[in-house]
Every structure is written in structure tokens, then in C-alpha cells.
N, C-alpha and C positions, 0 to 999 in steps of 0.2 A: 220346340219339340226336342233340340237336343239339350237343349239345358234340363229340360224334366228327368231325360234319361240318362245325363251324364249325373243327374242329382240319386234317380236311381239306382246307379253305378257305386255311388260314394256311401248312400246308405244298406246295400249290398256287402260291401265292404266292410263298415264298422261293425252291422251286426255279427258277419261272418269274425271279426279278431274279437269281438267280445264273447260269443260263444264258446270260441277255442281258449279263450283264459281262463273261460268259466270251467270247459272240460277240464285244463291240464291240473286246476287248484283243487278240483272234485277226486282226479287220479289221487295228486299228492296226498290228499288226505287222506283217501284210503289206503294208498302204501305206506303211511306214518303209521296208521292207526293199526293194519297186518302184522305189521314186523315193530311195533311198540312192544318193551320187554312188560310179564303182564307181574303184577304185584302180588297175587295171592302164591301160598306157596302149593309148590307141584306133586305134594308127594312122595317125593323119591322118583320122580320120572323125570328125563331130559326136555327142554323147551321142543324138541324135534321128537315126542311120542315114543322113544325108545327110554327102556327101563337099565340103567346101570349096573354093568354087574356089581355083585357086593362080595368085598376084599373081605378074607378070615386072615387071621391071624398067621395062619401057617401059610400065606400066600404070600407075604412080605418076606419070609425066610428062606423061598423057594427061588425068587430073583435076585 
């Protein structure tokens, strides 16, 4: 009887460290995949959804 539950125990165990690597590499990819810079171009908008202001000519003369 303990040998069954110490076997149990062990297989308890490996599932539970195999699950958790499964989660951490599932995270990772998704935070690769979030914050991957993206290829198409933007626009004229910033990667963070704000729009640039745009410099005139007489803006550079001014500083």
C-alpha cells in the first residue's frame, strides 16, 4: 500500500512540473508574440497608439 501511494506521490509530482513548464513556455510565447515589433508600417502613428505631432518648418526656427 505505500509503495502504490508513494508511486502516487511521484506521479503527482511529474505531472504537476510538467504542466508548469507547459504553462511558463505558453506565457513566454505569448509575451514574445505581445511585445514582437510588428512589420507592417503604422501610418504615421507610434507603436503605443499615439499620433506624432508634425514639425513645420517654422518649428525648427523657433527652438
Amino acid at each position: 500500500m505505500k509503495k502504490l501511494l508513494a508511486l502516487a506521490v511521484v506521479a503527482g509530482g511529474v505531472f504537476f512540473l510538467i504542466k508548469r513548464n507547459r504553462d511558463a513556455k505558453a506565457e513566454a510565447d505569448l509575451w514574445r508574440e505581445a511585445t514582437a515589433p510588428t512589420e507592417r508600417p503604422t501610418n504615421g502613428v507610434s507603436p503605443n497608439g499615439s499620433a506624432p505631432a508634425k514639425a513645420g518648418s517654422d518649428a525648427a526656427s523657433k527652438n
